[in-house]
C-alpha positions in Angstrom: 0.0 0.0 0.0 1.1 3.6 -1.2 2.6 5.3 2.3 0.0 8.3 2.9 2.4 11.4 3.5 1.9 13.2 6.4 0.7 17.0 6.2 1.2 19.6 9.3 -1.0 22.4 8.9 0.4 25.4 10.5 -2.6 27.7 11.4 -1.9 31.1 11.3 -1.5 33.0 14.9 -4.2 34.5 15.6 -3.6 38.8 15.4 -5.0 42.0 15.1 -5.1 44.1 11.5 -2.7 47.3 11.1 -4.7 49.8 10.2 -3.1 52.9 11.9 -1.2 55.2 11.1 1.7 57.3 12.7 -0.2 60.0 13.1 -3.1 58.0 14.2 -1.0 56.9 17.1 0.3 60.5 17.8 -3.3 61.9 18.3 -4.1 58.8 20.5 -1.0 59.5 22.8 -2.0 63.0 23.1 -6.0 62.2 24.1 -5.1 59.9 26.6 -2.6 62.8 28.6 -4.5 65.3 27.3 -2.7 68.7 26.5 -5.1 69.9 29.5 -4.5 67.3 31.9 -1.5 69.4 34.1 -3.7 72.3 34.7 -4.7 70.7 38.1 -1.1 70.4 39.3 -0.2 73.6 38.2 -1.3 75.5 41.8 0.8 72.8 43.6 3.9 72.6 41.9 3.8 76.1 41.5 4.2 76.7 44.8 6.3 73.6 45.6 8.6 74.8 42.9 8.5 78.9 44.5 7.2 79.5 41.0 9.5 77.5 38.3 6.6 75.3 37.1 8.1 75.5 33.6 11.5 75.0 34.8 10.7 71.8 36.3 8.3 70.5 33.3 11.9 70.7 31.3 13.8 68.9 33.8 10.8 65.9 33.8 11.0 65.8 30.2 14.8 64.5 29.6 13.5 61.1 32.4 10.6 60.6 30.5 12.4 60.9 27.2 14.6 58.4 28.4 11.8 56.4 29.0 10.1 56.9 25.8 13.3 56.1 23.3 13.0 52.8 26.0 9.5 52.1 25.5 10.4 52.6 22.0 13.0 50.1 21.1 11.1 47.3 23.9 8.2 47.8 21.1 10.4 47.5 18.1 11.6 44.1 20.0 8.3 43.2 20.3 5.8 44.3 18.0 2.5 42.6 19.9 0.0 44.2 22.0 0.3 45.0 25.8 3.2 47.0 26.5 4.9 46.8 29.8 2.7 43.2 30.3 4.6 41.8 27.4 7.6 43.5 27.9 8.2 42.5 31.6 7.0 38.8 30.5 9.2 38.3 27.4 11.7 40.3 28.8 12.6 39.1 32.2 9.4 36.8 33.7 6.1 35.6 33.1 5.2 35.9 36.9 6.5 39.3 36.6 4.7 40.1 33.6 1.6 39.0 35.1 1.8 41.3 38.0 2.7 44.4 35.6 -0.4 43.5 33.1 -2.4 43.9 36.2 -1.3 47.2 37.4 -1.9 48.4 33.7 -5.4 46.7 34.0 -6.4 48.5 36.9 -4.7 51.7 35.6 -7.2 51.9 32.3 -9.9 50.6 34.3 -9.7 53.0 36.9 -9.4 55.8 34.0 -12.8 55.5 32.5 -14.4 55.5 35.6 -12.5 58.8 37.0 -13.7 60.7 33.6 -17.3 59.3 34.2 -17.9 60.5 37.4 -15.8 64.0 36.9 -17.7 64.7 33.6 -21.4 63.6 35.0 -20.9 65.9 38.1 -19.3 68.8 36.5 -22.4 68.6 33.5 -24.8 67.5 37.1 -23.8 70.6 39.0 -22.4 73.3 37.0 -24.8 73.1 33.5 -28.1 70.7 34.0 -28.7 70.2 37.6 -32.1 69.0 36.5 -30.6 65.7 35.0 -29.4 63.6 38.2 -25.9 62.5 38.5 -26.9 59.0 37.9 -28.4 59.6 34.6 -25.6 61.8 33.5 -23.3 58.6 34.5 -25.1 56.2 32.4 -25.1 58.4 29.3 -21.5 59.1 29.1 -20.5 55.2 30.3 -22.8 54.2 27.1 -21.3 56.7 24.8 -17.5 55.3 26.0 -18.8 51.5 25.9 -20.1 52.4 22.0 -17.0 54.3 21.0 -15.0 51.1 21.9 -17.5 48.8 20.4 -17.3 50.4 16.8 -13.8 49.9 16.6 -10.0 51.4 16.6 -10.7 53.2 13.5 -14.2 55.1 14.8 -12.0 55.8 18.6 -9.1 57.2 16.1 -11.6 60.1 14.2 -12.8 60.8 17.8 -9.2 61.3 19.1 -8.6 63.2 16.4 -11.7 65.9 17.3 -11.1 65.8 21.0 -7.8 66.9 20.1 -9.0 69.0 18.0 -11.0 71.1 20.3 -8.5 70.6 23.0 -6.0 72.7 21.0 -8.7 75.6 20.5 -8.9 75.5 24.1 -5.3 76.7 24.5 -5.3 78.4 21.3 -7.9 80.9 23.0 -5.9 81.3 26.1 -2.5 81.7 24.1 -3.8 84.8 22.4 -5.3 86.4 25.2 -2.4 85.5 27.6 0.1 87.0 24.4 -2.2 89.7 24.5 -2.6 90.7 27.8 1.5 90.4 28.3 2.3 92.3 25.3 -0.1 95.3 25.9 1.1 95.0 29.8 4.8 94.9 29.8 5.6 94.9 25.9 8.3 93.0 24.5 10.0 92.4 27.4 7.1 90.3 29.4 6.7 88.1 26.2 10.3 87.4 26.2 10.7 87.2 30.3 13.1 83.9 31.7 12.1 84.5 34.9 9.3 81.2 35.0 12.6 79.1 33.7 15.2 81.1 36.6 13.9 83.6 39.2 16.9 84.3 41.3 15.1 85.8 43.8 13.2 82.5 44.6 15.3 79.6 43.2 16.2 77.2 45.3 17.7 74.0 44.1 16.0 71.2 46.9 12.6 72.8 46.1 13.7 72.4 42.5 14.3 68.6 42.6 11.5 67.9 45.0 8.9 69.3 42.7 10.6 67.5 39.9 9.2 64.3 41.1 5.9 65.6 41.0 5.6 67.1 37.9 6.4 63.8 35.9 3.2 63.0 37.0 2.0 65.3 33.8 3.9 63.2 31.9 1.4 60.0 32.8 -0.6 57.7 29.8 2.2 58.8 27.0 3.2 55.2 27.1 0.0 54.1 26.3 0.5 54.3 22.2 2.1 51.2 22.7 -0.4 49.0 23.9 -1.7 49.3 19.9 1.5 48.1 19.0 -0.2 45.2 17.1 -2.5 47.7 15.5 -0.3 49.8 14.2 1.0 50.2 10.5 5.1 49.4 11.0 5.0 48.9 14.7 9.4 49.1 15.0 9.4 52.0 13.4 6.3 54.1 14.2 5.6 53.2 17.6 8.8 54.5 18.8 8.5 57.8 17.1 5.1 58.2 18.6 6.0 58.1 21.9 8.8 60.4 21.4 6.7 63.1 19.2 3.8 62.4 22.3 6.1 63.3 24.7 7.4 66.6 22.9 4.1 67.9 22.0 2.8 67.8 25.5 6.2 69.3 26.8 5.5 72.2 23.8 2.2 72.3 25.3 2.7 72.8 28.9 5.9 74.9 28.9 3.8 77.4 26.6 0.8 77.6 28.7 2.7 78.1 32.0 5.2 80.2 31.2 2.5 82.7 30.1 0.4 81.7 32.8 2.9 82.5 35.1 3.9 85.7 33.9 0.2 87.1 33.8 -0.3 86.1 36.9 2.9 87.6 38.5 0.9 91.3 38.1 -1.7 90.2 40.4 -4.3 90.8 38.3 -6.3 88.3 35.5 -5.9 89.1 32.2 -9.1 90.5 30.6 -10.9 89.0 28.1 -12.2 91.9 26.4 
């Protein structure tokens, strides 16, 4: 009898498709800190910092860039999805890997919930008290459950409009903070180092101490490469994206503070009109 040859079928791993870009990642890094998001440490480190809150934002950035270009190449190593889980599990230990994929688990899971209840009591309190706070809940918990549902490509456009309007946000107060300066002090207060070096109230421990907390502003940018497996020539673009993610929200924040902090060195707000 005729020997029957023996076939292995090799099925496929199973994976997600590539359909984003660069730039698709880019805006996703930048939602997920949100060019907004260090307004609420600003008071504190401003005062930890006796007033160098831009100063300290710089010296933050060179760590996390660091930890970018690192995040970076780990991705380029390995191009699959879930960041420091796979990472720490490839990298060094399963065990280890599981307890990091859990701290990233609760850290997006806490997330959501955070923005839910902040958004339903600000729109409960502030703009339509006569909607409850449980109602306002459930609408904006649907809305994020059906963004997710529709897919990567439907949560990309919607990055792409948050940002959007996030950046008009601090467009508006760019101008009027440029304006206020220039017609207050002229050149000279638009041109001021006093936010980076103010000899009057530097003080190097201060300096350092606030350091620490300000890379908290710096929080989420890693998260571009938990799409590592979704992304269009992961070695490549997903280390550029944490890198540009990092530098536009530096941009961001040194520009909105250092004008914040010289209008408000006059005592006075700046007018809008």
């Amino acid at each position: 009898m005729p020997e029957l040859s023996s076939q292995v079928v090799v099925k496929p791993e199973p994976s997600l498709r590539r359909v984003l870009s660069l730039w698709d990642l880019v805006f996703y890094g930048v939602v997920l800190i949100q060019p907004i998001a260090p307004v609420p440490l600003y008071g504190v480190a401003q005062k930890l910092s006796n007033g160098h809150f831009a100063l300290i934002i710089l010296i933050a950035m060179f760590a996390m860039m660091i930890t970018a270009v690192s995040y970076g190449r780990m991705a380029a190593l390995y191009p699959a999805a879930g960041s420091a889980y796979t990472y720490v599990g490839k990298g060094l230990n399963p065990h280890l890997g599981f307890l990091a994929g859990w701290a990233m688990f609760l850290d997006y899971l806490l997330q959501p919930l955070i923005s839910t209840v902040w958004i339903a009591t600000a729109l409960h309190e502030r703009y339509l008290p006569r909607i409850s706070f449980s109602m306002w809940a459930a609408i904006i918990a649907t809305a994020i459950t059906v963004l997710n549902l529709r897919g990567i490509r439907s949560s990309a456009r919607t990055n792409k409009f948050l940002l959007f309007f996030m950046f008009g946000v601090i467009g508006v107060f760019v101008v009027l903070a440029l304006r206020y300066l220039f017609y207050g002090q002229g050149w000279s207060g638009l041109f001021s180092l006093q936010p980076f070096y103010d000899p009057q109230t530097f003080n190097s421990h201060r300096i350092w101490t606030a350091t620490s907390f300000a890379a908290l502003t710096y929080i989420g940018f890693d998260g571009v490469t938990t799409l590592s497996e979704e992304v269009e020539n992961p070695k490549r673009n997903v280390l550029l994206a944490t890198v540009l993610v990092a530098c536009s929200l530096e941009f961001s924040v040194v520009l909105k503070f250092t004008l914040a902090n010289e209008s408000g060195r006059t005592g006075t707000l700046f007018p809008i009109s």
